[in-house]
N, CA, C and O atoms as a GROMACS GRO file, in nm:
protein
  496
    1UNK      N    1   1.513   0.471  -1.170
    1UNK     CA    2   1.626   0.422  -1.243
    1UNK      C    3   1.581   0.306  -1.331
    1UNK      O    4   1.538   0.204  -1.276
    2UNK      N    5   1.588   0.315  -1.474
    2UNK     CA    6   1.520   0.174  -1.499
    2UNK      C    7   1.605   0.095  -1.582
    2UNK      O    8   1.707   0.145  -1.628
    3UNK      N    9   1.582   0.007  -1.599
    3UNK     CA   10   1.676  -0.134  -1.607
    3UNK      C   11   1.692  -0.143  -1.729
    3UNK      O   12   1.587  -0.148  -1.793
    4UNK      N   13   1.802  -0.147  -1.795
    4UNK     CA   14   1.841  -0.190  -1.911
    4UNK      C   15   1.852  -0.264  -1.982
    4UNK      O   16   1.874  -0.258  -2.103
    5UNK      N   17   1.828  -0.391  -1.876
    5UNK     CA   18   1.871  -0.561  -1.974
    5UNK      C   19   1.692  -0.533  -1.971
    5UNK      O   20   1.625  -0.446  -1.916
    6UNK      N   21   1.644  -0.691  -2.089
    6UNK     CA   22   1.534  -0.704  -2.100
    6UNK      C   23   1.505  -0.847  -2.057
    6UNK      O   24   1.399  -0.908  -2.075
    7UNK      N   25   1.578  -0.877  -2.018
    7UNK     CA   26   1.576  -1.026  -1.974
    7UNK      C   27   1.537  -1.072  -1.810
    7UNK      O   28   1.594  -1.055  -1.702
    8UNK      N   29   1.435  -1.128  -1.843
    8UNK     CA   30   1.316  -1.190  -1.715
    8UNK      C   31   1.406  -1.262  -1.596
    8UNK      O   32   1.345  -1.305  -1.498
    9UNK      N   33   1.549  -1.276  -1.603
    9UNK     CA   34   1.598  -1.319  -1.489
    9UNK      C   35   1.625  -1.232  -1.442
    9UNK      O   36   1.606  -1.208  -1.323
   10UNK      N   37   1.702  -1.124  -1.560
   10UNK     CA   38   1.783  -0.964  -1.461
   10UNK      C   39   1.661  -0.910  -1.379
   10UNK      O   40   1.696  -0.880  -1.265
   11UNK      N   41   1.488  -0.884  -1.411
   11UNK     CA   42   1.420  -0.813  -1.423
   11UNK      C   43   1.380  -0.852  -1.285
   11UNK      O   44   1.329  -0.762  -1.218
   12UNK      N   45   1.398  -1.008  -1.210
   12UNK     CA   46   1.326  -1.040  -1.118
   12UNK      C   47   1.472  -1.011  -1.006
   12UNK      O   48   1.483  -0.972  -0.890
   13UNK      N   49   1.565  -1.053  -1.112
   13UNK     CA   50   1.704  -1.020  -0.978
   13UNK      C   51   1.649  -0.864  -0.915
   13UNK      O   52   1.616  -0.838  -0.799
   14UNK      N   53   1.650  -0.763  -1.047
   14UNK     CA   54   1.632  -0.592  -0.994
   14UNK      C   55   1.525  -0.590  -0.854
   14UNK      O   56   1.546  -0.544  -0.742
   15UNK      N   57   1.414  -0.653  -0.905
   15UNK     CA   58   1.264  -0.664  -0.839
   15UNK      C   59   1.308  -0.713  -0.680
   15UNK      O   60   1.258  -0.657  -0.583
   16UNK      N   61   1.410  -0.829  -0.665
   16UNK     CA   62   1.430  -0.842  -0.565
   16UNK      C   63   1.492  -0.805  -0.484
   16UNK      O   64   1.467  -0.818  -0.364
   17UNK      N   65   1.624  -0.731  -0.551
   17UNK     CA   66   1.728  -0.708  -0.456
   17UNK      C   67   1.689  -0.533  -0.460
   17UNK      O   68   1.771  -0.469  -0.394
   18UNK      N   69   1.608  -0.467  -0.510
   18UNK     CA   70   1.576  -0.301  -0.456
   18UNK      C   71   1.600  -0.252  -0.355
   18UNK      O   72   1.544  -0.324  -0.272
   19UNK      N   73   1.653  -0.166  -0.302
   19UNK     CA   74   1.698  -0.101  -0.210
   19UNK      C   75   1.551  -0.052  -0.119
   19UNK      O   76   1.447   0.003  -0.158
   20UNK      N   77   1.580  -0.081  -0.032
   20UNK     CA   78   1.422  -0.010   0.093
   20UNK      C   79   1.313   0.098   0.029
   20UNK      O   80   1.191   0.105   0.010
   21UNK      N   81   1.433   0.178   0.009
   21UNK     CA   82   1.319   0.360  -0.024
   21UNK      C   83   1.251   0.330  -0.134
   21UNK      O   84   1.137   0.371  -0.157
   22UNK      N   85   1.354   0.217  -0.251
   22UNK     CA   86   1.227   0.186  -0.350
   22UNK      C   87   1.107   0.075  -0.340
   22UNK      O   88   0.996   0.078  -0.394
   23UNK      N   89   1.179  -0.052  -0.229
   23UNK     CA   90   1.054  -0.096  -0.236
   23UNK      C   91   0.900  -0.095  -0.117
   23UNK      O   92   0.801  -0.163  -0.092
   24UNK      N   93   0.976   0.049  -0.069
   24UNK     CA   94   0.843   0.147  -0.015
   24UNK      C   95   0.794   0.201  -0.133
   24UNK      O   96   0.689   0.140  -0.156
   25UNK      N   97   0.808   0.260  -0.196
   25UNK     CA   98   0.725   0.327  -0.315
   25UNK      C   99   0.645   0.230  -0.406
   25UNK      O  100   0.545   0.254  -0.473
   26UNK      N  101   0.743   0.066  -0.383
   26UNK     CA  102   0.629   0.008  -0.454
   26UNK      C  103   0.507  -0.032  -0.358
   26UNK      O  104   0.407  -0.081  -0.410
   27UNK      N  105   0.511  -0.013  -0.232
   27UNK     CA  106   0.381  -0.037  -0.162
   27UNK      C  107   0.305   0.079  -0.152
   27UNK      O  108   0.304   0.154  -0.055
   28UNK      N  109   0.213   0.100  -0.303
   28UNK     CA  110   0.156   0.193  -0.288
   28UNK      C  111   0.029   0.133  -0.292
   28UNK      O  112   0.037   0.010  -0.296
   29UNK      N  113  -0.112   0.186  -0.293
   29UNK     CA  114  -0.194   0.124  -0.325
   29UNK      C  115  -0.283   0.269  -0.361
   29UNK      O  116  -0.244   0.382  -0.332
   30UNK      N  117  -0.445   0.225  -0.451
   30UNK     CA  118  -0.557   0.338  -0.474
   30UNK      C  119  -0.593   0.370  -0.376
   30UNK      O  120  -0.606   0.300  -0.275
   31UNK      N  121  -0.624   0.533  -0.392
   31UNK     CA  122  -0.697   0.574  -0.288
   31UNK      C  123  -0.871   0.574  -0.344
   31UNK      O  124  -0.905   0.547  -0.459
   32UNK      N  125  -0.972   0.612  -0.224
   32UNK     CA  126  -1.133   0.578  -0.296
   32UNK      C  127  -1.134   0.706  -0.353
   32UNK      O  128  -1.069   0.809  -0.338
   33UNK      N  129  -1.211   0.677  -0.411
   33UNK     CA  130  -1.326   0.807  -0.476
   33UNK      C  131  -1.320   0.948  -0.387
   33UNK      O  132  -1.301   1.054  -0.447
   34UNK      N  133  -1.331   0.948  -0.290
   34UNK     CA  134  -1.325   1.074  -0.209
   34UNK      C  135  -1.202   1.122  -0.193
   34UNK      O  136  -1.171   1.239  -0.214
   35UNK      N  137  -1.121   1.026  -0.152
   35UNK     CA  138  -1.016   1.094  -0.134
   35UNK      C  139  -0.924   1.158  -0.271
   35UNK      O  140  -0.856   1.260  -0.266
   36UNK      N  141  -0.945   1.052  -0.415
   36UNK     CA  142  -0.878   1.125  -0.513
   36UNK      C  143  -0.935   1.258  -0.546
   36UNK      O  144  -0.884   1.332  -0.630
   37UNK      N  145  -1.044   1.288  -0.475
   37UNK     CA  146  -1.115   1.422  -0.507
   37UNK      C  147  -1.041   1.514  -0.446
   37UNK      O  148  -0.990   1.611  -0.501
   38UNK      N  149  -1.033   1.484  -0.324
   38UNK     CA  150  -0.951   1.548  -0.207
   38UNK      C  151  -0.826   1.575  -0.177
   38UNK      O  152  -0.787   1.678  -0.121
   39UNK      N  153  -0.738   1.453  -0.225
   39UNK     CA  154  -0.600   1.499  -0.251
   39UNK      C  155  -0.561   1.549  -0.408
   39UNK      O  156  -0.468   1.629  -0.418
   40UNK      N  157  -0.623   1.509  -0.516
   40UNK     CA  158  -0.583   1.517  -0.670
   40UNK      C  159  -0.481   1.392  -0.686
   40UNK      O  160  -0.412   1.374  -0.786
   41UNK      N  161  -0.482   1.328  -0.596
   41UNK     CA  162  -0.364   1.212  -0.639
   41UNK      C  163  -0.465   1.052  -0.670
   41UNK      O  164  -0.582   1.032  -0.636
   42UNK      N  165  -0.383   0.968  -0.734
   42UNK     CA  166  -0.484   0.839  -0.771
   42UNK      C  167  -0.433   0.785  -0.656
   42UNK      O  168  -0.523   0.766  -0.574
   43UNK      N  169  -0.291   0.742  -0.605
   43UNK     CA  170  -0.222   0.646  -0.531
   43UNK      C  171  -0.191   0.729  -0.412
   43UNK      O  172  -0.217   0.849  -0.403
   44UNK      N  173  -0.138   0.664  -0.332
   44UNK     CA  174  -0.037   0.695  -0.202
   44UNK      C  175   0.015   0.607  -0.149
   44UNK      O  176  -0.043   0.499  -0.138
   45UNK      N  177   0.167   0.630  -0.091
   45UNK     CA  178   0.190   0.488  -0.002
   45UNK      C  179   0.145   0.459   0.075
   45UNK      O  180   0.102   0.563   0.126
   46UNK      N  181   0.110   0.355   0.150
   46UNK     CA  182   0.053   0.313   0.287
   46UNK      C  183   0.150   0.336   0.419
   46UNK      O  184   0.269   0.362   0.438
   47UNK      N  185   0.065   0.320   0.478
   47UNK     CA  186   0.128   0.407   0.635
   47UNK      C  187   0.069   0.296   0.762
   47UNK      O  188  -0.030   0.223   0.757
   48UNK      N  189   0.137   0.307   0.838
   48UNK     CA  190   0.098   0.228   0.991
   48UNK      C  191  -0.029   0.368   1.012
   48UNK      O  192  -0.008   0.488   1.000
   49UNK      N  193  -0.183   0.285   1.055
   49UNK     CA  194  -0.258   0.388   1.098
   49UNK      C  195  -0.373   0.427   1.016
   49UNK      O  196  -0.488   0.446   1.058
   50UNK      N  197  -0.323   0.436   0.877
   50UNK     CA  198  -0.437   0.419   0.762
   50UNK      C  199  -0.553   0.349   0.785
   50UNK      O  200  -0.558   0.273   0.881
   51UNK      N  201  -0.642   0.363   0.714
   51UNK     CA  202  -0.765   0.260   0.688
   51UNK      C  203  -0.777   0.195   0.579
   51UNK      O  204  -0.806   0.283   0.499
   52UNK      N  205  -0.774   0.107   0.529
   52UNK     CA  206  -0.814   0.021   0.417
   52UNK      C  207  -0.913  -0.056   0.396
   52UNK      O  208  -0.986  -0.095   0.487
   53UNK      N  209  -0.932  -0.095   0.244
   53UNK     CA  210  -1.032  -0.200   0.220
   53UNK      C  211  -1.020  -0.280   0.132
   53UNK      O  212  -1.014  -0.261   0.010
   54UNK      N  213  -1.015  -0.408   0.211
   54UNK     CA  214  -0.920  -0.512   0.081
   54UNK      C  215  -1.021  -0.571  -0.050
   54UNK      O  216  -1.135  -0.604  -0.016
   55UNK      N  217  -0.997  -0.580  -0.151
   55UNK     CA  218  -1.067  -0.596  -0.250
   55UNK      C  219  -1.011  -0.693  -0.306
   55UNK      O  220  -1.099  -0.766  -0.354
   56UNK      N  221  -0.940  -0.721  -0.319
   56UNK     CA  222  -0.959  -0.928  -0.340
   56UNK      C  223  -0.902  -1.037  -0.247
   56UNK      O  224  -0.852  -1.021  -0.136
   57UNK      N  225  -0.920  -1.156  -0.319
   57UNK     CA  226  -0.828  -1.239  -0.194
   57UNK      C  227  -0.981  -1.294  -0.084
   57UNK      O  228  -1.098  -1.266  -0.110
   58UNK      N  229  -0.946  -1.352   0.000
   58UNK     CA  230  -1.024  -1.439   0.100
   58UNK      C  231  -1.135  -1.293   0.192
   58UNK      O  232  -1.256  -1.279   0.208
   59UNK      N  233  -1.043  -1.232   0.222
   59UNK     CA  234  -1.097  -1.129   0.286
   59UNK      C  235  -1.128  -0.995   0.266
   59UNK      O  236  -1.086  -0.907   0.341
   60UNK      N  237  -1.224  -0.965   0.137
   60UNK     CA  238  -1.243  -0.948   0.058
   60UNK      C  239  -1.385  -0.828   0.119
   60UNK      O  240  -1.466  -0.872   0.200
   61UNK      N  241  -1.397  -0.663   0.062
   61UNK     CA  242  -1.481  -0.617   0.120
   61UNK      C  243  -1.460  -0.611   0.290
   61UNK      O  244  -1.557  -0.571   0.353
   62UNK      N  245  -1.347  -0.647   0.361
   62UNK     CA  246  -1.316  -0.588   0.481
   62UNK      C  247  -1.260  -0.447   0.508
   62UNK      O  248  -1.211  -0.371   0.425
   63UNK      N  249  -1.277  -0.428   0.638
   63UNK     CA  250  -1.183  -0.263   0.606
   63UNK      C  251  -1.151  -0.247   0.745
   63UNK      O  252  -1.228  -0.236   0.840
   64UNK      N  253  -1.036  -0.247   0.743
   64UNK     CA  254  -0.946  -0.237   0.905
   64UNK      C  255  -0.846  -0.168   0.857
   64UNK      O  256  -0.809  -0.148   0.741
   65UNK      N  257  -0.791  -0.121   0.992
   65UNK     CA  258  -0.656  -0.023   1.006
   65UNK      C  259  -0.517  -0.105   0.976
   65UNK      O  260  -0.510  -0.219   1.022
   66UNK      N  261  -0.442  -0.071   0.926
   66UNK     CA  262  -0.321  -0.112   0.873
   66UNK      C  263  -0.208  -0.096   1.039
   66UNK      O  264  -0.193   0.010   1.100
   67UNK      N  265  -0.153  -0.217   1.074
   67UNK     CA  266  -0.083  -0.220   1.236
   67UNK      C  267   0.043  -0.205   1.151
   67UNK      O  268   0.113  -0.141   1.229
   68UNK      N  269   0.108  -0.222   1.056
   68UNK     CA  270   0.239  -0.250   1.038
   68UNK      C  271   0.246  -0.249   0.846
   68UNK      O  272   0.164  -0.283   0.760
   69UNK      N  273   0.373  -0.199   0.842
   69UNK     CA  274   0.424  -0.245   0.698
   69UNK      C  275   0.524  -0.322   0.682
   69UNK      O  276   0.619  -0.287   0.752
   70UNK      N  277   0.547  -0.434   0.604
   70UNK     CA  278   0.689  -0.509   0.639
   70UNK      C  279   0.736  -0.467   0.486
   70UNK      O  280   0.685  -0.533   0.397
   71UNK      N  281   0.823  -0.371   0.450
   71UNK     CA  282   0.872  -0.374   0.289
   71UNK      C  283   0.991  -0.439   0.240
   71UNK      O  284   1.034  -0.437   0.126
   72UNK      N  285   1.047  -0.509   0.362
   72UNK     CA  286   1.147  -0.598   0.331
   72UNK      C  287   1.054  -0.738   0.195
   72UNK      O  288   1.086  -0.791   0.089
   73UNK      N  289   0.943  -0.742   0.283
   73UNK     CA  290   0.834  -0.915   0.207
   73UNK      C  291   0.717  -0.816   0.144
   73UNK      O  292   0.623  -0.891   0.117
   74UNK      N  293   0.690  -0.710   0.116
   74UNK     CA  294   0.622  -0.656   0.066
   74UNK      C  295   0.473  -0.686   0.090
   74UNK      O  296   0.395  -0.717   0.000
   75UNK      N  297   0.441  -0.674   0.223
   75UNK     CA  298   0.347  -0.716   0.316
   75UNK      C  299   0.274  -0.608   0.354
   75UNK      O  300   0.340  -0.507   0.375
   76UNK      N  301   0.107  -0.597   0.374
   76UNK     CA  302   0.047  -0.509   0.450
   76UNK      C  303   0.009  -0.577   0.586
   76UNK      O  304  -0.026  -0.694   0.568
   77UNK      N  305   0.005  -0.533   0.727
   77UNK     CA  306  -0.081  -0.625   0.843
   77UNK      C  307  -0.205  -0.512   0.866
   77UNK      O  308  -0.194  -0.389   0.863
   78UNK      N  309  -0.324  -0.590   0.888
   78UNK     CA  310  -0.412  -0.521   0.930
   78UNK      C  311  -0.471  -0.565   1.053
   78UNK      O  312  -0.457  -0.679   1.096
   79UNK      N  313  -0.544  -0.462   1.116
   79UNK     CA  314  -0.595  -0.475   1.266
   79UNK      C  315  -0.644  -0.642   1.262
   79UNK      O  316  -0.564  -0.735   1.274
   80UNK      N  317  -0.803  -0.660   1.240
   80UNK     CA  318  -0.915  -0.710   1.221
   80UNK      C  319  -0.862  -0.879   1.174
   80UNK      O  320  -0.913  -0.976   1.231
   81UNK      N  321  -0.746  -0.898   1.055
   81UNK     CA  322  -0.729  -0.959   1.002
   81UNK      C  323  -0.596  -1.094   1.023
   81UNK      O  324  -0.489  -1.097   0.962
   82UNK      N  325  -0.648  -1.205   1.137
   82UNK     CA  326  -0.602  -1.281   1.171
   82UNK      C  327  -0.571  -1.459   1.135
   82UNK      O  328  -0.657  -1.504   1.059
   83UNK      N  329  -0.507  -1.520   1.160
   83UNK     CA  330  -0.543  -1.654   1.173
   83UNK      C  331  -0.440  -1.717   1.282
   83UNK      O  332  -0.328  -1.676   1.311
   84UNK      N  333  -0.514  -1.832   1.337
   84UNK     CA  334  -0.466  -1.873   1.443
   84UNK      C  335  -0.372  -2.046   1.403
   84UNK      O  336  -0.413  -2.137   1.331
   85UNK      N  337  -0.256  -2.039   1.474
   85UNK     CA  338  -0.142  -2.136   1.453
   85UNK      C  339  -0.206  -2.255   1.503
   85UNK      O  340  -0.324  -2.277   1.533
   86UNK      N  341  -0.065  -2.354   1.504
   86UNK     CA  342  -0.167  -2.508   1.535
   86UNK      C  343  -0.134  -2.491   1.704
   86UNK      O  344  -0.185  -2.576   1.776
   87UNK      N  345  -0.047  -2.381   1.773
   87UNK     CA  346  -0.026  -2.399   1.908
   87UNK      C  347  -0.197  -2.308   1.988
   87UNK      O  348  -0.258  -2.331   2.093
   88UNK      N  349  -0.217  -2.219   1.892
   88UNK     CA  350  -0.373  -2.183   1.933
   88UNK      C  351  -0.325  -2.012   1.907
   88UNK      O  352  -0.406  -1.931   1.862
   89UNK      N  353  -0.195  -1.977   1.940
   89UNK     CA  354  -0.145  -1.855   1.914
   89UNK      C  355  -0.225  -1.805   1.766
   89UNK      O  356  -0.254  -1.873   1.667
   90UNK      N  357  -0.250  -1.649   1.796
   90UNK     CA  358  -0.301  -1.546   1.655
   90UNK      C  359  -0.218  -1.463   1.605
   90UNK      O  360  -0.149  -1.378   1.661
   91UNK      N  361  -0.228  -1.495   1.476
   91UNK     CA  362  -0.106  -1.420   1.425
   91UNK      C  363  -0.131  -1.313   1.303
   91UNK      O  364  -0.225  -1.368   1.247
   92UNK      N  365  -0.111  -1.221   1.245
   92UNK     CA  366  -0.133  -1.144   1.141
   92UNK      C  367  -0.112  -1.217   1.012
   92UNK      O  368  -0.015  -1.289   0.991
   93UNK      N  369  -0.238  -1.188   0.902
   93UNK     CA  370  -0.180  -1.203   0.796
   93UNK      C  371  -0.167  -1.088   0.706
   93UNK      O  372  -0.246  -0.994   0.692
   94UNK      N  373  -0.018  -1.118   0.628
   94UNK     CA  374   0.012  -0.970   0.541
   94UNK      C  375  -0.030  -1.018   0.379
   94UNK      O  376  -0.007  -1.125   0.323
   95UNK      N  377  -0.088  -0.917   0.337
   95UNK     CA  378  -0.147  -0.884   0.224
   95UNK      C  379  -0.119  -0.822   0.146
   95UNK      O  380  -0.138  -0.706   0.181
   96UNK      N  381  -0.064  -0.830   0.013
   96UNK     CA  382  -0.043  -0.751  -0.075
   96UNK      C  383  -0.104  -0.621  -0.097
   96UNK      O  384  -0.224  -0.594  -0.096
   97UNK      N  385   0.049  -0.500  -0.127
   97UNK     CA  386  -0.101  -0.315  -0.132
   97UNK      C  387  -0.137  -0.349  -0.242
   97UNK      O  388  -0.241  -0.284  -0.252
   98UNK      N  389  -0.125  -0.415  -0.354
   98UNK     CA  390  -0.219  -0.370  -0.459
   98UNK      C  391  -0.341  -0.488  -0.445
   98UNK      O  392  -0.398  -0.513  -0.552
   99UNK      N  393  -0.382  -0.555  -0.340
   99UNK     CA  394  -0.475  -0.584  -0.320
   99UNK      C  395  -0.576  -0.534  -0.253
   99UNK      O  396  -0.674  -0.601  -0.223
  100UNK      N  397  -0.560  -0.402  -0.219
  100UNK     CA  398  -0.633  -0.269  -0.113
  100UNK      C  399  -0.633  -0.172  -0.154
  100UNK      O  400  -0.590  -0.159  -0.269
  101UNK      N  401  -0.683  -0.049  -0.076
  101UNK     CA  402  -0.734   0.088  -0.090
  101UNK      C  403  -0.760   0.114  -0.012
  101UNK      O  404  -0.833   0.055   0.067
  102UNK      N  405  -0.707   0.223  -0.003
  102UNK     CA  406  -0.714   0.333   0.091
  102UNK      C  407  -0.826   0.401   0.153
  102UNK      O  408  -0.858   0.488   0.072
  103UNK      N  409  -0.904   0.409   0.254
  103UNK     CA  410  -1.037   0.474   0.216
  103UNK      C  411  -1.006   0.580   0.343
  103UNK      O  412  -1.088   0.664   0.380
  104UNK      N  413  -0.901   0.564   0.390
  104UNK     CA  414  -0.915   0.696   0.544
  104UNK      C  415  -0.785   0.664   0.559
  104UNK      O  416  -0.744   0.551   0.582
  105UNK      N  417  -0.675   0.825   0.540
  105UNK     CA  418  -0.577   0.838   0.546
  105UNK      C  419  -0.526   0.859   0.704
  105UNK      O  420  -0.611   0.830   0.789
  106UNK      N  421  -0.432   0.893   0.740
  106UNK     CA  422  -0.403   0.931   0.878
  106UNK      C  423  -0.308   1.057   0.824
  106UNK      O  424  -0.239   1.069   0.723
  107UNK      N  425  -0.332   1.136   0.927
  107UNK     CA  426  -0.295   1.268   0.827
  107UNK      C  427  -0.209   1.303   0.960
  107UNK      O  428  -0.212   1.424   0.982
  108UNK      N  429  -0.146   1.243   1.038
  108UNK     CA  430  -0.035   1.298   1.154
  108UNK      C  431   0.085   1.349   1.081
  108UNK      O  432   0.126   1.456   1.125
  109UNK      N  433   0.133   1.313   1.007
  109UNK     CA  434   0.221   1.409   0.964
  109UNK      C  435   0.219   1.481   0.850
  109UNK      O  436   0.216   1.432   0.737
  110UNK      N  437   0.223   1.610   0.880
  110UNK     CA  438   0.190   1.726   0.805
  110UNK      C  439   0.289   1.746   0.624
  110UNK      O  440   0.277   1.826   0.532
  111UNK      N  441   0.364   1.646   0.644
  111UNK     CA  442   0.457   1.640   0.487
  111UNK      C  443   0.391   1.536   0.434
  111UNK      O  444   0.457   1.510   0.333
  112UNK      N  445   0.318   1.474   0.438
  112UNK     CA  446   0.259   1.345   0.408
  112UNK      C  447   0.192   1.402   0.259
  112UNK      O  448   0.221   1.354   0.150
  113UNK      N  449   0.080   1.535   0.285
  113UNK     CA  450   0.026   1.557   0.156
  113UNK      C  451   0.062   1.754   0.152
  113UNK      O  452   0.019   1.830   0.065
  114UNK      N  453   0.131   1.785   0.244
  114UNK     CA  454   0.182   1.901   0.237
  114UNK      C  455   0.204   1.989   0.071
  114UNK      O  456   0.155   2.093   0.026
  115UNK      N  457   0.290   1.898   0.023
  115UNK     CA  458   0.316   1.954  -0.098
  115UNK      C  459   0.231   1.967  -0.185
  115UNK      O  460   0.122   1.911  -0.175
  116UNK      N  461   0.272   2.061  -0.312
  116UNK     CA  462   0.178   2.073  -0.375
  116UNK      C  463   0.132   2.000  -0.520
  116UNK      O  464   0.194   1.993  -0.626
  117UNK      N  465  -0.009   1.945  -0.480
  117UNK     CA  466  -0.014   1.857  -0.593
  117UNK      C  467  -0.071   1.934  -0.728
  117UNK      O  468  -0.118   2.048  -0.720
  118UNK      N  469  -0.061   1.860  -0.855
  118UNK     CA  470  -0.107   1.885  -0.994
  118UNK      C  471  -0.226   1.870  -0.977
  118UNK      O  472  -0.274   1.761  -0.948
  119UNK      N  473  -0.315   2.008  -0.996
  119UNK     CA  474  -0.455   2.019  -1.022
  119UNK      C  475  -0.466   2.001  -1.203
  119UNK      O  476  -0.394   2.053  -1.288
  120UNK      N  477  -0.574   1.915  -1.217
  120UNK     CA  478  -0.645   1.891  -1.335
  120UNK      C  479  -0.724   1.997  -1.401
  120UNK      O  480  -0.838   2.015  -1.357
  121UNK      N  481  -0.678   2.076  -1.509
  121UNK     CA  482  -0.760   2.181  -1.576
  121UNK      C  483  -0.882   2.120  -1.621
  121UNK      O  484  -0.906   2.004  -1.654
  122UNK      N  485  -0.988   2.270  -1.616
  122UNK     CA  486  -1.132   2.165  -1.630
  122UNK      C  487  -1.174   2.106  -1.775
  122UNK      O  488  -1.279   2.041  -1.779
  123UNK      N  489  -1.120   2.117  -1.863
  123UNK     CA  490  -1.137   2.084  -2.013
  123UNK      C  491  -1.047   1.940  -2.007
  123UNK      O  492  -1.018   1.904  -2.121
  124UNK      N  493  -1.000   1.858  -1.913
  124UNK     CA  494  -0.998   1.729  -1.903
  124UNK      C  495  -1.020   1.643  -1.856
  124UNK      O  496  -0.986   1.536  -1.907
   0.00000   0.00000   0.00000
């Protein structure tokens, strides 16, 4: 559905107040090299279970499993990827998807890539 006003307040009101199902779709992130071979797709959403590999930011060149999605704060949590409070407690930090990629899908549910995707004719 896209927005009609052009104005940078409406644009951040839309951005914020999105309804769930869309701002799951905006937590999408690239998939690697193998897998766009493999599925024909560039993106996918992220999933509890996935594998990733974060490519910018502090932790940078890591690659752990994704424990959680929060799409309310538009957050990724990953296994591996902690920091600890001033009580000594460890806590997750969430990371932006377009700061990651995908490199190992979890393929438990069978609608996930079921459908059928657009193959690329070879003259492009």
């Amino acid at each position: 559905m896209p927005i009609e006003s052009g104005k940078p307040k409406k644009q951040r009101k839309h951005f914020f107040e999105r309804p769930l199902h869309m701002k799951r779709n905006a937590l999408a992130c690239h998939l690697s090299k193998e897998l766009k071979k493999k599925s024909g797709k560039r993106s996918a959403s992220i999933r509890k279970g996935d594998t990733v590999k974060v490519m910018r930011g502090k932790y940078k060149k890591k690659e752990a499993k994704v424990t959680g999605v929060d799409y309310k704060k538009g957050k990724v949590f990953l296994e591996k990827i902690t920091r600890k409070k001033s009580d000594g407690t460890e806590i997750q930090i969430g990371i932006q998807a377009s700061n990651l990629m995908i490199v190992d899908l979890d393929l438990g549910d069978s609608k996930r890539f079921g459908k059928k995707t657009k193959k690329k004719k070879e003259g492009e």
